[in-house]
DSSP file (Angstrom, degrees, kcal/mol; ACC not computed):
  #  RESIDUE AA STRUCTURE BP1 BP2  ACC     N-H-->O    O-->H-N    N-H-->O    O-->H-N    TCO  KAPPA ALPHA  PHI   PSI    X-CA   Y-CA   Z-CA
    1    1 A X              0   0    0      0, 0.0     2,-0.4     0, 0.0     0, 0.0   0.000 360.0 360.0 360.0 167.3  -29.0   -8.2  -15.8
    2    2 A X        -     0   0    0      2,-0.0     2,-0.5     0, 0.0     0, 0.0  -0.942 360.0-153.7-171.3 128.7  -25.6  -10.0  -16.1
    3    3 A X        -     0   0    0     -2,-0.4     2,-0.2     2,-0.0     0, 0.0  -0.964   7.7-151.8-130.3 135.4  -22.8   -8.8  -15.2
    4    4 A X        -     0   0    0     -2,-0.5     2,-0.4     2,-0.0    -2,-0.0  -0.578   5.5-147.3-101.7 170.9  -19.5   -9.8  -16.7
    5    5 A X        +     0   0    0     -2,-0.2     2,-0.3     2,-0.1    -2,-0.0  -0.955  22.8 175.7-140.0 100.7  -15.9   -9.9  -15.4
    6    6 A X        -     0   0    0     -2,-0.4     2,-0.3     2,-0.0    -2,-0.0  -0.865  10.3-172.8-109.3 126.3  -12.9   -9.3  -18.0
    7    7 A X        -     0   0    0     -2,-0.3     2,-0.2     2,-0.0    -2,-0.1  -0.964  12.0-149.1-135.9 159.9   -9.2   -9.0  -17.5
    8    8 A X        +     0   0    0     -2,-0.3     2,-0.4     3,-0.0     3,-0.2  -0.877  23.4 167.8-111.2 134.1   -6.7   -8.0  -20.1
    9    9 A X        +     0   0    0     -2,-0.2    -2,-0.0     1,-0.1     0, 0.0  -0.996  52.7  43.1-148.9 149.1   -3.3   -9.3  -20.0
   10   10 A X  S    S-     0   0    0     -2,-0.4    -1,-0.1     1,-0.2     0, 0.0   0.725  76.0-172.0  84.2  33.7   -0.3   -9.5  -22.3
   11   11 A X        -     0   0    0     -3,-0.2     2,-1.4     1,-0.1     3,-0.2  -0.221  21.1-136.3 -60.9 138.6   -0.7   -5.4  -23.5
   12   12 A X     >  +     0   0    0      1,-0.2     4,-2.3     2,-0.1     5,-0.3  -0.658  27.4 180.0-110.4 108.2    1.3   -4.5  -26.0
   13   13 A X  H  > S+     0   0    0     -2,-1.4     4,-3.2     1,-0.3     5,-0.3   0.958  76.9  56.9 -70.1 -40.8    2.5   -1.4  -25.0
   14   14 A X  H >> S+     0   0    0     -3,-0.2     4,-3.1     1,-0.2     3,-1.9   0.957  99.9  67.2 -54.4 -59.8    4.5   -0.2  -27.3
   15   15 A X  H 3> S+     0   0    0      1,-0.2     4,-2.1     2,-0.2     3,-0.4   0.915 110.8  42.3 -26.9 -62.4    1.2   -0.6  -30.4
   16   16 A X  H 3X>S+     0   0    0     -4,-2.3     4,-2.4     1,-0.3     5,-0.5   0.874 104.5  57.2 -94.1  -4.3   -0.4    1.9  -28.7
   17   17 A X  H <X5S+     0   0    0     -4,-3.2     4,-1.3    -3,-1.9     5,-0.3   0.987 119.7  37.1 -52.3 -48.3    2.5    4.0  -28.1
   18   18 A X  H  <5S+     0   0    0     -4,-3.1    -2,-0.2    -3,-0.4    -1,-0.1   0.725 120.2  44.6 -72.6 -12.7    2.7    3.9  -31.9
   19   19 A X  H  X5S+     0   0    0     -4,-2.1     4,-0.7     1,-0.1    -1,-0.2   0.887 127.9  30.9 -91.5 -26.8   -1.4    4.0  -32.6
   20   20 A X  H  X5S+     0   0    0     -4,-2.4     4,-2.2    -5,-0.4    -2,-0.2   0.660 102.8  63.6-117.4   5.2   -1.7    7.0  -29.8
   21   21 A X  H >XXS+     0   0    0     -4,-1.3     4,-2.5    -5,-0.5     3,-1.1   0.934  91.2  63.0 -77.3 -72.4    0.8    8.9  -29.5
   22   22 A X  H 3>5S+     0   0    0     -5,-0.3     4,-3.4     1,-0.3     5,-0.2   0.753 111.3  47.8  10.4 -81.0    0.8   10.5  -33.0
   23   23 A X  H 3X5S+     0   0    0     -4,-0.7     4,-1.2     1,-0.2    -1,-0.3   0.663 106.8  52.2 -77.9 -21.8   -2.4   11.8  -31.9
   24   24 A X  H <X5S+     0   0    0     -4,-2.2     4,-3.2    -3,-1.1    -1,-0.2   0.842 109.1  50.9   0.6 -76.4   -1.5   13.0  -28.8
   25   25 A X  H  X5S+     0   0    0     -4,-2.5     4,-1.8     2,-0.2    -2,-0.2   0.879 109.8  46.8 -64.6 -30.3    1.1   14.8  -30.1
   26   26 A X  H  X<S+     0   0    0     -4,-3.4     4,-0.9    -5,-0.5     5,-0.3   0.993 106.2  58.0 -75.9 -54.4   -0.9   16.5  -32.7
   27   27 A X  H >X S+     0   0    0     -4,-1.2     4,-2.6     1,-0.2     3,-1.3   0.924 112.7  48.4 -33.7 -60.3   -3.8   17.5  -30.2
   28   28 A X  H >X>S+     0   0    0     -4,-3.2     5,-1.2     1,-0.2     3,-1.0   0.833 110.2  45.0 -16.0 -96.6   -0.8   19.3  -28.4
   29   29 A X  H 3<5S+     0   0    0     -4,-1.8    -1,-0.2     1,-0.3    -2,-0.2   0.366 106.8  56.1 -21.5 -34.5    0.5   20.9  -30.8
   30   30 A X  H <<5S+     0   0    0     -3,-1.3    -1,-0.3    -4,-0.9    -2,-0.2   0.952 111.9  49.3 -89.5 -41.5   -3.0   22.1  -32.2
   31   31 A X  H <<5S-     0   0    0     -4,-2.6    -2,-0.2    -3,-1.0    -1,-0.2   0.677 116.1-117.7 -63.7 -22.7   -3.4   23.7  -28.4
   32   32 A X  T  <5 +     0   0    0     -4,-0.9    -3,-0.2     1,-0.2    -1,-0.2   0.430  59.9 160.1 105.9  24.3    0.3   25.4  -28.7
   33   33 A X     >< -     0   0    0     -5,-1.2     4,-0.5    -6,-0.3    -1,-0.2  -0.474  46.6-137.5 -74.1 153.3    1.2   23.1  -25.6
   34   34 A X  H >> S+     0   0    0      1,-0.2     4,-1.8     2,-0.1     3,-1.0   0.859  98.9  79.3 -77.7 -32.8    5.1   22.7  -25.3
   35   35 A X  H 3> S+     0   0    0      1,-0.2     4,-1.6     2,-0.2     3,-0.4   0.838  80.1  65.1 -22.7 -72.0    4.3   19.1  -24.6
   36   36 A X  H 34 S+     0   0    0      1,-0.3     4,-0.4     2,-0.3    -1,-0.2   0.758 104.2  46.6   1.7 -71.3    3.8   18.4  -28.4
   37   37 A X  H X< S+     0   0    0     -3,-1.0     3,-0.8    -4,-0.5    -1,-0.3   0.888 109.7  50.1 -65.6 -36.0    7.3   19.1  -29.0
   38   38 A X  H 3< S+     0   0    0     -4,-1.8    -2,-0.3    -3,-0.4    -1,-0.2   0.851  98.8  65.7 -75.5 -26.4    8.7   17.1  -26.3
   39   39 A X  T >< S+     0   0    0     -4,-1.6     3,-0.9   -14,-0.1     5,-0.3   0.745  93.0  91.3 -65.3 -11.1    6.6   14.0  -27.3
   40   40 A X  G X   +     0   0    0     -3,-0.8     3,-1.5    -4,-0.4    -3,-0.0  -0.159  69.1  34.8 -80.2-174.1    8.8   13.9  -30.6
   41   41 A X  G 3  S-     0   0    0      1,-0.2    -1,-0.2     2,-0.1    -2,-0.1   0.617 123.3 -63.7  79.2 -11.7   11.8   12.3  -31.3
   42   42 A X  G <> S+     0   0    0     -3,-0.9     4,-2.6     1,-0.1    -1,-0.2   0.461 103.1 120.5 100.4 -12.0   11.7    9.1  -29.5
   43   43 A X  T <4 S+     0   0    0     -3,-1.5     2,-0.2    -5,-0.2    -3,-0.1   0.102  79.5  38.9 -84.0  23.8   11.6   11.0  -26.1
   44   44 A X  T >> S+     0   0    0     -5,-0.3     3,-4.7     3,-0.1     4,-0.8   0.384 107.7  61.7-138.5-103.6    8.2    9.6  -24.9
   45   45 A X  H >> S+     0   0    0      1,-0.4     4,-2.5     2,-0.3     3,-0.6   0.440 114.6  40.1  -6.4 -70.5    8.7    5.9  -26.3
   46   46 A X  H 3X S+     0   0    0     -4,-2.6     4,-0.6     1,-0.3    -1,-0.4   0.586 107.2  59.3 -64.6  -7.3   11.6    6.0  -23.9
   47   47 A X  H <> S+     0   0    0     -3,-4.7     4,-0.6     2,-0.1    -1,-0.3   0.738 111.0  45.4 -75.5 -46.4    9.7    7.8  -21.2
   48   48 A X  H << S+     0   0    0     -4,-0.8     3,-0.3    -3,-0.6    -2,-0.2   0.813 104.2  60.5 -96.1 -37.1    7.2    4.8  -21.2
   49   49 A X  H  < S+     0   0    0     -4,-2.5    -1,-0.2    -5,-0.3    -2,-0.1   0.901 106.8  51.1 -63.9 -37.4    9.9    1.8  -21.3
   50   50 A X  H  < S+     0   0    0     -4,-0.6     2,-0.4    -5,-0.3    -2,-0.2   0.656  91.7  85.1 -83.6   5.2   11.1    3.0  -18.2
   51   51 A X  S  < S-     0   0    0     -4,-0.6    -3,-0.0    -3,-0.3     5,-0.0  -0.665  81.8-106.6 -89.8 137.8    8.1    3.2  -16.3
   52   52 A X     >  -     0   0    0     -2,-0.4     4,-1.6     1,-0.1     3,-0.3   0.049  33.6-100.1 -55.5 174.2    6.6    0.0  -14.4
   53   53 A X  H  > S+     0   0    0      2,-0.2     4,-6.3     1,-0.2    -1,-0.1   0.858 115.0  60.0 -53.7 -51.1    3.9   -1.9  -15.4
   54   54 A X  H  > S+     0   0    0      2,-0.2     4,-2.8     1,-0.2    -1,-0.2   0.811 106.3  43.9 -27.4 -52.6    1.6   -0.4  -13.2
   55   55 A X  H  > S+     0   0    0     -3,-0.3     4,-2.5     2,-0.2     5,-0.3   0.903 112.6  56.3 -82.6 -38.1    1.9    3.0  -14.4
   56   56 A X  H  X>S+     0   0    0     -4,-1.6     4,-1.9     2,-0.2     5,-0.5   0.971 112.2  50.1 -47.8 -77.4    1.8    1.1  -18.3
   57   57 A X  H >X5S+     0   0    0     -4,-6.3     4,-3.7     1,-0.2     3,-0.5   0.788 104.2  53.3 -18.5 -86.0   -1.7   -0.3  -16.8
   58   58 A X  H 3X5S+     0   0    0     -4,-2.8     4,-1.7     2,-0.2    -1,-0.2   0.764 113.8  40.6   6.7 -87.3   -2.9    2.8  -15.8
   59   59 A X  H 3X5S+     0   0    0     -4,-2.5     4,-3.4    -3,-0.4    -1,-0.2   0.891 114.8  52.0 -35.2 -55.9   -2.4    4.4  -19.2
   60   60 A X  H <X5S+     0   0    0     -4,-1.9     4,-0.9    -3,-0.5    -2,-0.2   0.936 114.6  41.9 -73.7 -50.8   -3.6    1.4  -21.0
   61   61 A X  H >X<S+     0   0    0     -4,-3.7     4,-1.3    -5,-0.5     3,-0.5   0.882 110.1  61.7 -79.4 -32.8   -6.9    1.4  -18.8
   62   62 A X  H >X S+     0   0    0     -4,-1.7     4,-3.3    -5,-0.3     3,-0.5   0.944 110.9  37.6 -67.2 -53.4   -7.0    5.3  -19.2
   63   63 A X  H 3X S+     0   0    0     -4,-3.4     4,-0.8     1,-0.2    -1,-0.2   0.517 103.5  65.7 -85.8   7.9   -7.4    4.9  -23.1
   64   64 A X  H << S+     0   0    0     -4,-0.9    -1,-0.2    -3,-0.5    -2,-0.2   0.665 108.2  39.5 -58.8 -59.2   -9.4    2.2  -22.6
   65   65 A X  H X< S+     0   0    0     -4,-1.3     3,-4.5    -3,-0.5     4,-0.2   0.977 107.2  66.5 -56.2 -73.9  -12.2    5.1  -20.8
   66   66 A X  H 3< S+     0   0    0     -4,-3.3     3,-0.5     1,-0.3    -2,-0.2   0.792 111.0  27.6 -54.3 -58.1  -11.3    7.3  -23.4
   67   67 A X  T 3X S+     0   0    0     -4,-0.8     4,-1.9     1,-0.2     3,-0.3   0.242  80.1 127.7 -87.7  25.3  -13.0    4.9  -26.2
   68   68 A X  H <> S+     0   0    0     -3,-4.5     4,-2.7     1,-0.2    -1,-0.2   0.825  71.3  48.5 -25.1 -53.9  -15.4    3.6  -23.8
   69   69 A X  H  > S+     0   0    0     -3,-0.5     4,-1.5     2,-0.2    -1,-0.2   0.866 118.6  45.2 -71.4 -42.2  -18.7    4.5  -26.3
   70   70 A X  H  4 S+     0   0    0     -3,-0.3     4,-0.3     1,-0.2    -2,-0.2   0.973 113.6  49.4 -30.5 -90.7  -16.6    2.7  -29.3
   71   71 A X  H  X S+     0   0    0     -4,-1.9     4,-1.6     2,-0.2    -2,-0.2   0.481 107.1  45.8   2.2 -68.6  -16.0    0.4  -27.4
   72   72 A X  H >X S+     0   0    0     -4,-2.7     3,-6.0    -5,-0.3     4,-2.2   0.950 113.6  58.4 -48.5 -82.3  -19.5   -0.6  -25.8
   73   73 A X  H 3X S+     0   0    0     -4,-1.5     4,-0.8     1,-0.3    -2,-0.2   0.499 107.6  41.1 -28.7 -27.1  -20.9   -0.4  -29.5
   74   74 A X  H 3> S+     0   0    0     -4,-0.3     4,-2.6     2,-0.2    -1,-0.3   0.729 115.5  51.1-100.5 -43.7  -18.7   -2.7  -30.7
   75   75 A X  H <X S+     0   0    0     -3,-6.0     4,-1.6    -4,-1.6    -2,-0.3   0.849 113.4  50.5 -73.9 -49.0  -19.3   -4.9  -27.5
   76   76 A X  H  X S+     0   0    0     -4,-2.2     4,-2.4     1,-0.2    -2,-0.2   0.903 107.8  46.9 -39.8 -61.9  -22.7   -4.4  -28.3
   77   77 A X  H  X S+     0   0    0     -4,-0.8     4,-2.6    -5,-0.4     5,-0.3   0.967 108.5  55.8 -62.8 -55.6  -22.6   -5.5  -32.1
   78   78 A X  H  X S+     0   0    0     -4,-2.6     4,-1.2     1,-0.2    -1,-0.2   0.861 106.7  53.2 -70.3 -28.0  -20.6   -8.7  -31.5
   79   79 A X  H ><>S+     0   0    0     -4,-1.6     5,-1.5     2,-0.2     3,-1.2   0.990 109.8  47.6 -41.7 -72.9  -23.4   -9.8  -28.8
   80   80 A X  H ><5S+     0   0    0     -4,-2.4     3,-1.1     1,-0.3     5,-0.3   0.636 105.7  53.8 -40.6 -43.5  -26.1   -9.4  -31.2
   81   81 A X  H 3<5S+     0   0    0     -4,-2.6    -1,-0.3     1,-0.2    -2,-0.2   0.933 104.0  62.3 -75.1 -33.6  -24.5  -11.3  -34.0
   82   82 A X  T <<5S-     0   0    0     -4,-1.2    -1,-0.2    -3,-1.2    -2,-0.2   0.428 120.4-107.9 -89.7  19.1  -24.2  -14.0  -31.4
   83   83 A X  T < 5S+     0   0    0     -3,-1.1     2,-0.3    -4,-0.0    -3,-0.2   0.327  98.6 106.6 110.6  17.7  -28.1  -14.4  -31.0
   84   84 A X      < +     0   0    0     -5,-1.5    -4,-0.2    -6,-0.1    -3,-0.1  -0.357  53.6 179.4-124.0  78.5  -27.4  -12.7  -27.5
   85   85 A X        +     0   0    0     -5,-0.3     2,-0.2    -2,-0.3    -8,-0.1   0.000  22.5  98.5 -47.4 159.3  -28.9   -8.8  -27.9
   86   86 A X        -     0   0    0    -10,-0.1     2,-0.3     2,-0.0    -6,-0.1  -0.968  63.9 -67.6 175.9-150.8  -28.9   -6.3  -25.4
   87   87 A X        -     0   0    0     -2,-0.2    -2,-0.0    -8,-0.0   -15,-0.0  -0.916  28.6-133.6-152.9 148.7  -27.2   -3.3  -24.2
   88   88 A X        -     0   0    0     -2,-0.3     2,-0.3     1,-0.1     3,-0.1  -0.184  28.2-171.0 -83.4-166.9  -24.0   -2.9  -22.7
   89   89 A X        +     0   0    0      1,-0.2    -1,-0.1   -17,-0.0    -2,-0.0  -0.937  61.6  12.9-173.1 119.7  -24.0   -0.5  -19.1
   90   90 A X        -     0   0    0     -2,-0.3     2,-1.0     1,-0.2    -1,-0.2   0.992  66.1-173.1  66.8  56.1  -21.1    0.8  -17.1
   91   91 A X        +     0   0    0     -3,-0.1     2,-0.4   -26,-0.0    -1,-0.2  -0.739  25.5 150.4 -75.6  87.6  -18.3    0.1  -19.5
   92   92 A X        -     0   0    0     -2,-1.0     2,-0.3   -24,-0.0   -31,-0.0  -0.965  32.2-154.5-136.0 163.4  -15.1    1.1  -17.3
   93   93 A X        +     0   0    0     -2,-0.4     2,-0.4   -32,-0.2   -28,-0.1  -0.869  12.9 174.9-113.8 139.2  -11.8    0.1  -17.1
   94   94 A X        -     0   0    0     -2,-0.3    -2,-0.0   -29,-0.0   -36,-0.0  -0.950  37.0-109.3-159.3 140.1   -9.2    0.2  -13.9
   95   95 A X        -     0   0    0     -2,-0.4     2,-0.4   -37,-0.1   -41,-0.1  -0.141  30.6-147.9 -33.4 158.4   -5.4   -1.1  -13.4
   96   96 A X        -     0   0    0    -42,-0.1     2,-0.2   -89,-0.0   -38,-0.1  -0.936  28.7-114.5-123.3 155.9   -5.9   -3.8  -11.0
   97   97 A X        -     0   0    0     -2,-0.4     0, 0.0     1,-0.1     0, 0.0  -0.471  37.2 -80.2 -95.3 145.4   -2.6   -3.6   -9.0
   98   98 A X              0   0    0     -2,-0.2    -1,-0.1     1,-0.1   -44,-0.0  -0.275 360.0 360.0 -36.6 125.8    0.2   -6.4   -9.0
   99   99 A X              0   0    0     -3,-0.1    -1,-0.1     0, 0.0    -2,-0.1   0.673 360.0 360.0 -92.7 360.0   -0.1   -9.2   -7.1
């Protein structure tokens, strides 16, 4: 086993405002949450500029989990092509806090 050690730096939050919110909001919406409506409008984009970095991490590392299985697979596939097979294990994500 080999374990490797990744950090991500330079997120751009605002792409995934635009790639995940959309779909957010409709998942809301489909559940009848009032949330839904309140993400529209620009009122989350601006919810998310004022928030620190941390809490941006956070998020970032949270949808990060959410496509964990993608994610592997993909991590997986790009090994292979590069003569180094395997499989990946314990695919997580966490903030690491400012230092």
């Amino acid at each position: 086993m080999v374990k490797l050690e990744l950090e991500l730096t330079e997120i751009d939050y605002n792409y995934l405002l635009q790639e995940y919110l959309p779909k957010v909001q409709e998942k809301l919406q489909q559940s009848g949450s009032p949330l839904g409506s309140m993400l529209s409008g620009g009122f989350a984009g601006g919810m998310l500029n004022l928030m620190p970095n941390s809490v941006k991490d956070r998020l970032a590392a949270e949808l990060i989990n959410a496509n964990a299985a993608r994610l592997t697979e993909e991590l997986e596939n790009i090994a292979a092509r590069n003569g180094i097979p395997g499989k990946v294990k314990n695919f997580r994500a966490t903030a690491k806090d400012d230092e």
